[in-house]
C-alpha positions as CSV (number, residue, x, y, z in Angstrom):
1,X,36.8,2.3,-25.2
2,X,36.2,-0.8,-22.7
3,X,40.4,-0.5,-22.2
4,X,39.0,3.2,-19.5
5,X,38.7,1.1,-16.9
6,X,35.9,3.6,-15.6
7,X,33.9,2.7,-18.5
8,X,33.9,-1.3,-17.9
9,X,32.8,-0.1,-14.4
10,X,29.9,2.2,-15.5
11,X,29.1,-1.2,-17.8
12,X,29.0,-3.5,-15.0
13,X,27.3,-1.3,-12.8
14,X,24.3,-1.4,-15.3
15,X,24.4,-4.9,-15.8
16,X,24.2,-5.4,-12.2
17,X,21.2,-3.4,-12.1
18,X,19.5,-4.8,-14.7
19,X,20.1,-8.4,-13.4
20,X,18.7,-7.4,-9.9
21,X,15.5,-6.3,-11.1
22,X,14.9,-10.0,-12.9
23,X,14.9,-11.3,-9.7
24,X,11.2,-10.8,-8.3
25,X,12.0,-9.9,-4.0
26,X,9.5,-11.2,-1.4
27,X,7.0,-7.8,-1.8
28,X,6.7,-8.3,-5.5
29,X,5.5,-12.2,-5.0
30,X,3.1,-11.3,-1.8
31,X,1.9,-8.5,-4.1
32,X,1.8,-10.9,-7.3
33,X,0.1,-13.7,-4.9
34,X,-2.3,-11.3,-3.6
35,X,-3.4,-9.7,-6.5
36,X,-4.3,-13.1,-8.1
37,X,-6.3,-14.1,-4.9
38,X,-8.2,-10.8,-5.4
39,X,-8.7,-11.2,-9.3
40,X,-12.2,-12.0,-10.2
41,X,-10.6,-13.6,-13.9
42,X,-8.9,-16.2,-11.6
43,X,-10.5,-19.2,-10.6
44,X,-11.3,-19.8,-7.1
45,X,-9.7,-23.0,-7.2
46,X,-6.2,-20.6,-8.9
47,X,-7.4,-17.8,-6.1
48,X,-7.3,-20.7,-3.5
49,X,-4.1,-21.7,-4.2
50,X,-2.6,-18.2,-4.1
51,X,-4.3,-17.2,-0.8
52,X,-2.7,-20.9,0.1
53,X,0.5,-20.0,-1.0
54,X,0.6,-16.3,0.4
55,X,-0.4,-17.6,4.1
56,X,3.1,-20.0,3.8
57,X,5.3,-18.2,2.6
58,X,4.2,-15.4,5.5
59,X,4.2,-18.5,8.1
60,X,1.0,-18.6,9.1
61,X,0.6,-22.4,8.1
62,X,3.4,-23.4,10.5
63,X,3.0,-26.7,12.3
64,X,3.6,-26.9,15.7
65,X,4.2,-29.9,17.8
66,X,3.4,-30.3,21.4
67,X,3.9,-33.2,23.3
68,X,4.8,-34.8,26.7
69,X,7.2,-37.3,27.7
70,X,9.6,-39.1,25.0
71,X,8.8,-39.2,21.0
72,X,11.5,-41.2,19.2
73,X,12.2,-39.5,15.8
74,X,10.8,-42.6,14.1
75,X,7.4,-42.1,15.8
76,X,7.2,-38.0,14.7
77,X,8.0,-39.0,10.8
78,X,4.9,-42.0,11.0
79,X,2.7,-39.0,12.2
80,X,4.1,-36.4,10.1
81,X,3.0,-39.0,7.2
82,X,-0.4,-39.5,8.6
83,X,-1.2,-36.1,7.9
């Protein structure tokens, strides 16, 4: 039976399939994330961390740098540190 080569196809494509789904995308974590941050069984300091998380991984915690004249990359990695 796995000789029908549309059979080891019709297998594969199933497989494929099931291993996609194990694989949680980007909605399914904002949803997870957001759903914990929400839940009143959580912890704040849990629903902190998830609201913490979900701003990141949505880029609203992005740093920006602004600066005038020269910065050697020595002195950006002593201030990155300070922080």
């Amino acid at each position: 039976m796995l000789t029908r080569d549309h059979v080891r196809a019709s297998i594969a494509a199933v497989q494929d399939q099931r291993d996609a789904k194990e694989i949680a995308d980007a909605v399914e974590i904002d949803r997870l994330l957001t759903l914990l941050m929400r839940s009143g069984l959580a912890s704040w300091s849990e629903r902190l961390r998830a609201m913490n998380e979900l701003n990141r991984v949505q880029g609203r915690h992005s740093i920006h740098v602004t600066h005038s004249g020269k910065l050697t990359l020595e002195q950006i990695l002593a201030e990155s540190r300070e922080s």
